[in-house]
N, C-alpha and C positions, 0 to 999 in steps of 0.2 A: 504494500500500500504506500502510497507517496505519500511524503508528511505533511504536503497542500492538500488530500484530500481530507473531507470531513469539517464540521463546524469549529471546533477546536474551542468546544464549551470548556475546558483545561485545558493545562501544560501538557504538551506532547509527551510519552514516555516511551523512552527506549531508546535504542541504538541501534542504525543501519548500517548498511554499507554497502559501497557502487553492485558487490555481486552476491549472490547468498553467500551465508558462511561454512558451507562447505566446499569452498573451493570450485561449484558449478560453473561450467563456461558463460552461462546468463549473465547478461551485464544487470540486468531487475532482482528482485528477491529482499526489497528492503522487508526487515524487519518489526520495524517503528508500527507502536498502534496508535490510536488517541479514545478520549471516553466518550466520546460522542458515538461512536461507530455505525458514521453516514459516512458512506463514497463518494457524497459529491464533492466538487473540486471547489477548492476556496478561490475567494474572488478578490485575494490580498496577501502581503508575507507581515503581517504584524504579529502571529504569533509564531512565525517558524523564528528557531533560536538556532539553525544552523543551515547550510545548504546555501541559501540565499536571506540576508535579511536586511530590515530597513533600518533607516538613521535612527529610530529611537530605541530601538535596540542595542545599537551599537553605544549610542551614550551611556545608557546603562550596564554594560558592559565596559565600558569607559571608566565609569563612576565608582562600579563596586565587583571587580572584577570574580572577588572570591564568591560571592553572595550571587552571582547572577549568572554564573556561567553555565554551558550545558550537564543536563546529571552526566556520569559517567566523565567528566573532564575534570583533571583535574593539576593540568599543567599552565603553561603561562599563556593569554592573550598574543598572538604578535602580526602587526598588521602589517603588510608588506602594501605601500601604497607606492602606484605607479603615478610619478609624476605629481610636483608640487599644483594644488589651486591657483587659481586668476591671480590670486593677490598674494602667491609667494606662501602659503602655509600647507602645512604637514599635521594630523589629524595628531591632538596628545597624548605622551605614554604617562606613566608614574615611577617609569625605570626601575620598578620591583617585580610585577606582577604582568602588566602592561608594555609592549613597545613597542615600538611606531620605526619600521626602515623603510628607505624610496630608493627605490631603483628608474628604472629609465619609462618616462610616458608611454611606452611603446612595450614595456611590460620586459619579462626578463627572455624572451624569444632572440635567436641568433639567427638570421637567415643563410648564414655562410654556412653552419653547424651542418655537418652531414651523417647520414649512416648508411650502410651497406646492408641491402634488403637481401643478397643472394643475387639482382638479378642486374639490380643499378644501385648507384646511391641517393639518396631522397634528401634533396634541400630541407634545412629546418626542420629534420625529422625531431621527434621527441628525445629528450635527455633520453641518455643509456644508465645505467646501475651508477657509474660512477663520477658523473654530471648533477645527478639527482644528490648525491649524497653531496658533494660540495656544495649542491645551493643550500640544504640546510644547517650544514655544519659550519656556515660564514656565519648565519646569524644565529648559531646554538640551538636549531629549533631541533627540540624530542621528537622522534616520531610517533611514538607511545604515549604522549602525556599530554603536547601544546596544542593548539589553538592558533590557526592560522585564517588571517580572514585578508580577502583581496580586496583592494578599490583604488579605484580612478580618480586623479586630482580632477581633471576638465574631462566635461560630457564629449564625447567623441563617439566613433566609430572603431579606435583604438580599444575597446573597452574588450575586442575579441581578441588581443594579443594576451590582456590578462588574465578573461579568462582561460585562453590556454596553459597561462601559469600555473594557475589552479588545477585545470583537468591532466597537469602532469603529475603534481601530487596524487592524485588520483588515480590516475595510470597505476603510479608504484604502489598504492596500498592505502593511501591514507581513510580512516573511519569518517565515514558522512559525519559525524557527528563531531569533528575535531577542524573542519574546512568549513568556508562560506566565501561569498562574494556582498561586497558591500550592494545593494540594488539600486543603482544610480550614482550620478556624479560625488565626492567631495564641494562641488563647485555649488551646485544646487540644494542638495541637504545639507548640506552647513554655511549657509550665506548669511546673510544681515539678515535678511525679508521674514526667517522661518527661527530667528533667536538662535541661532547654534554655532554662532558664529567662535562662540567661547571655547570650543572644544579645538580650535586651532591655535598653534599655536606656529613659531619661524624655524625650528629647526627639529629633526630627526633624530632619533635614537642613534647611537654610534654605536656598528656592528664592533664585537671582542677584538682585541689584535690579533689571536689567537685561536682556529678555527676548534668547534667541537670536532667527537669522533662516533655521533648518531650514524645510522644506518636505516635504510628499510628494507634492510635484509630482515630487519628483528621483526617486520608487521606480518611476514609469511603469509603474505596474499596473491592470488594469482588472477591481476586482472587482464593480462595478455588476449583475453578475449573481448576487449574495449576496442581493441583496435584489429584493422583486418590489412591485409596486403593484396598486391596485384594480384596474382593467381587466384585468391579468394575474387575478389570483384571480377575477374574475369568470369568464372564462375558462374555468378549469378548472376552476371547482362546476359549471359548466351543464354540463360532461359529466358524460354517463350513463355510459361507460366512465372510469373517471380511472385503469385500468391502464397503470404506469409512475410514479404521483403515490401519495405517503401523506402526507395531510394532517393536522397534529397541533396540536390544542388546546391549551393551554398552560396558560391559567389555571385549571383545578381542576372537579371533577364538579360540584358547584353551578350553575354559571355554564353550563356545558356544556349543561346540562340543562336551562335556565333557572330553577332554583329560588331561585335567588339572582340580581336585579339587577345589572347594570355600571353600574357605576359611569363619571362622565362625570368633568370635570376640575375643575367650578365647584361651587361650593355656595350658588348663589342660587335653588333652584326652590324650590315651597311656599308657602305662604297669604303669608309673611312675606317669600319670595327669599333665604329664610338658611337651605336646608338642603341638602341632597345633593342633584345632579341628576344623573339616568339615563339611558341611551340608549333611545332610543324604543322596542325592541325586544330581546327577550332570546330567544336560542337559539345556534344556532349556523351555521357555515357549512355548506352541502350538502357529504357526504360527508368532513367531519373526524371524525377520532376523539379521544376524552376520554383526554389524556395530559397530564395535571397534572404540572408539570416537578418536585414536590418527588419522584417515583419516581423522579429520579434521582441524589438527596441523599441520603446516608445521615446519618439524625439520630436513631439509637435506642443508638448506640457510648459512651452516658454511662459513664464510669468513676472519674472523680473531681469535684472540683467547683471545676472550673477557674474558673468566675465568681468566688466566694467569697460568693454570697448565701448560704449555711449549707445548702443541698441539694442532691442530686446529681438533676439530671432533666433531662429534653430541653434546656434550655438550655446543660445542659454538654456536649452531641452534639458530635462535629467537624464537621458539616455538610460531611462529601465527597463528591466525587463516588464513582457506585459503580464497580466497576472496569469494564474494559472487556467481561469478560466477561459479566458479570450486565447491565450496559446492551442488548451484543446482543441479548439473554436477553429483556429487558423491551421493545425495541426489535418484535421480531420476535411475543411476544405481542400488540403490539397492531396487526399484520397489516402488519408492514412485510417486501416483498420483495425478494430479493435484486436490485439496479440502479434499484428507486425512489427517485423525484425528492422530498428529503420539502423540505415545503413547510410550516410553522409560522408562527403567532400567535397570540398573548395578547388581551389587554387594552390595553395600551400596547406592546407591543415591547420587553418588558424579561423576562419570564417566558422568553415564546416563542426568547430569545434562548441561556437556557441547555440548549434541544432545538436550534437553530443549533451551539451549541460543539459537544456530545456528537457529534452527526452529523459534523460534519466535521473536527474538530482529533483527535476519539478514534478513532472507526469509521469514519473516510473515507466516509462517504455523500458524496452530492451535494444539496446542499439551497441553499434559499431562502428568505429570511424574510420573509413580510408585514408591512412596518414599520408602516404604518396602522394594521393590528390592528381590534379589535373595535368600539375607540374614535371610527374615522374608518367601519368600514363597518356599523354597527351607528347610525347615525347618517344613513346616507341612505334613508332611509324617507318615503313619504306621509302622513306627520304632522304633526298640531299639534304646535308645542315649547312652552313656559310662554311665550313671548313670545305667542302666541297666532297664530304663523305659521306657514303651511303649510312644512316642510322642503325636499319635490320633490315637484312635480308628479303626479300618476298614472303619466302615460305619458310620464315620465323614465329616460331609457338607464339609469340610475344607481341605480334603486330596486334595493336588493338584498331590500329584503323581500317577498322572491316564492320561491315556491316552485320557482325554476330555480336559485334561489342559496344560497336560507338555507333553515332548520329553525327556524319561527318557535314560539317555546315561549308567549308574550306580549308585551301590550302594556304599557308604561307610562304612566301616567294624564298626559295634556297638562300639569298642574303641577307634576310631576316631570323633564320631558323637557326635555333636555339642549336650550337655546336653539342653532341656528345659526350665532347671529351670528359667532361667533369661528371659526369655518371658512370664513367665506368663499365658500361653492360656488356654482361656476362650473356652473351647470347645462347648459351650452353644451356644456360640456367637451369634445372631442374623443377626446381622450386624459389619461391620468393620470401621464406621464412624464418632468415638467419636474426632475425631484430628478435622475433619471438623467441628462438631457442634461446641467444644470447640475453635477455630479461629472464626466462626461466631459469638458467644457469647462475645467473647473479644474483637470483634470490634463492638458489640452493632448493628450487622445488622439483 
């Protein structure tokens, strides 16, 4: 049961977590009850205490850290806020119990960062075992005991970088009940206009000089079934039935459609090798549907002009999520069934991530994210690239630009098309699995 379902006549009780707790490949299986015990879906986060919650929440949890935190927790508060507010503040800690660190507006995501799938390597894939453990062990966080909550200094569109932040912890293990995302800007819930302006303050918590030596080795959770790889998506585009699967596009009708090019990672193609390069092909995958994850941002809620540039407009939005109800609502418009497996990506695995969160931390779906994305299978085509080398073969396992896989919308001109080289592919490949074995391995399951 999701912990937005139900009237939430009391405090939630219990503990979930992204998969059951036996280790089932289901990304659903939460837990958590409440005492109302109605299924319908709430139409707010003011009484959820984790997953996702709102500003007044968080003051309180600001205010009286030991007294308000969720049962079952029982380590420190630490708020990892991407990017200072309009006016230069960072959300306050107590430096005991509480602390407040900032990292980059654009969330702690590397697009350079790569891994090797088995079959290429994947821009910006997800931290590996020993990525994960140094983001926690810079700022001490337990994995056993703390309390990790994300947020956005300014309402953006960025707000999908962060929560990719979040859904890496999650990736590795971390308990629903130990994570959350602030639900809208810093900028907005704590301005002048709404009194909370007091909860900021100029500067951030100072990460130890000194790194901890946590792990999440110790959570012995095996959520490797959050995410899925090429061979898998290949998979199930080639069914012609994909009853039980709702595949969802992420990055925006444009791109969906092919009207608008993707964008690759370099910017060496063109007469010169100094300008934007594009993946060889633009459409989409067999059988996804165009579900551009800003439906489920609400960014039109301007009411004052929390930035301070002198106008009140979409930049002053709070950039929330929308509630759970209206997500259903949107969810189910674009033909998703009730015990569908939904299955998402973007571009990079950072869009597609905030249709991962809504499914499974709000509406309890069961879902899976194609971390590859567009990036890596938009890229295996029988094409010239600006290097002026064939990509794959013809009659390569691996071609997804076939009409068993993809909805091809166009082609990209060879000196535009995204070079190879930095993938790597293994056009032997077997399988496209090594990310999975090597997370399995690293947590010794």
């Amino acid at each position: 049961m999701s912990i937005y379902r139900g009237i939430f006549v009391s405090s939630i009780i219990g503990i979930s977590s992204i998969v059951s707790g036996c280790g089932s490949s289901s990304s659903s299986g939460s837990t958590i009850t409440d005492s109302g015990g109605d299924t319908e879906l709430s139409d707010s986060y003011k009484d959820s205490k984790y997953g996702i919650i709102d500003y007044k929440r968080l003051t309180e949890y600001i205010d009286d850290w030991a007294n308000s935190r969720p049962e079952g927790v029982d380590g420190k508060l630490i708020i990892i806020q991407a990017g200072k507010s309009s006016s230069g503040k960072v959300l306050k800690s107590n430096g005991k119990d509480v602390f407040t660190y900032l990292i980059p507006a654009g969330g702690a995501c590397n697009p350079s960062y790569m891994r090797f799938d088995g079959l290429s390597n994947i821009p910006g894939a997800t931290l590996d075992g020993n990525g994960i453990d140094a983001m926690i062990n810079k700022f001490h966080i337990n994995p056993e005991k703390d309390f990790v909550l994300f947020a956005v200094g300014v309402g953006s569109t960025s707000v999908r970088d962060v929560v990719r932040s979040l859904w890496t912890l999650n990736y590795w293990g971390w308990s629903h009940n130990q994570i959350a995302m602030l639900n809208g800007s810093i900028d907005y819930g704590f301005s002048k206009f709404n009194g909370l302006d007091s909860y900021l303050v100029d500067n951030p918590s100072v990460a130890p000089e000194s790194p901890s030596n946590y792990s999440v080795k110790s959570l012995k959770r095996d959520r490797t079934a959050l995410h899925i790889y090429i061979d898998d998506m290949m998979k199930i585009a080639s069914m012609d039935d994909k009853s039980g699967y709702f595949i969802a596009d992420a990055r925006g009708t444009s791109e969906y459609e092919g009207l608008k090019r993707s964008k690759s990672g370099d910017k060496s193609c063109g007469v010169n090798r100094d300008e934007q390069c594009y993946s060889p092909y633009q459409g989409h995958i067999r059988g996804a549907v165009d579900f551009p994850y800003t439906e489920l941002l609400v960014m039109d809620d301007q009411i004052d002009d929390v930035n301070g540039d002198g106008e009140i407009n979409e930049a002053d939005a709070s950039f929330k999520f929308k509630s759970p109800i209206e997500l259903e609502k949107i969810y189910s418009q674009k033909g998703y069934r009730d015990g569908d497996r939904v299955i998402t990506y973007c571009r990079t695995g950072r869009k597609a991530t905030l249709i991962a969160f809504t499914s499974n931390f709000i509406l309890d779906y069961n879902v899976s994210m194609y971390d590859g994305s567009w990036i890596e299978w938009g890229e295996m085509a029988n094409r010239e690239d600006v290097d002026g080398k064939t990509i794959l073969p013809e009659d390569s396992r691996w071609v997804t630009d076939n009409p068993k896989y993809s909805v091809n919308l166009g082609y990209t001109e060879p000196e535009y098309t995204q070079s190879a080289e930095p993938y790597e592919i293994n056009s032997s490949a077997k399988d496209a699995q090594l990310i999975k074995l090597e997370d399995m391995a690293y947590l010794d399951l």
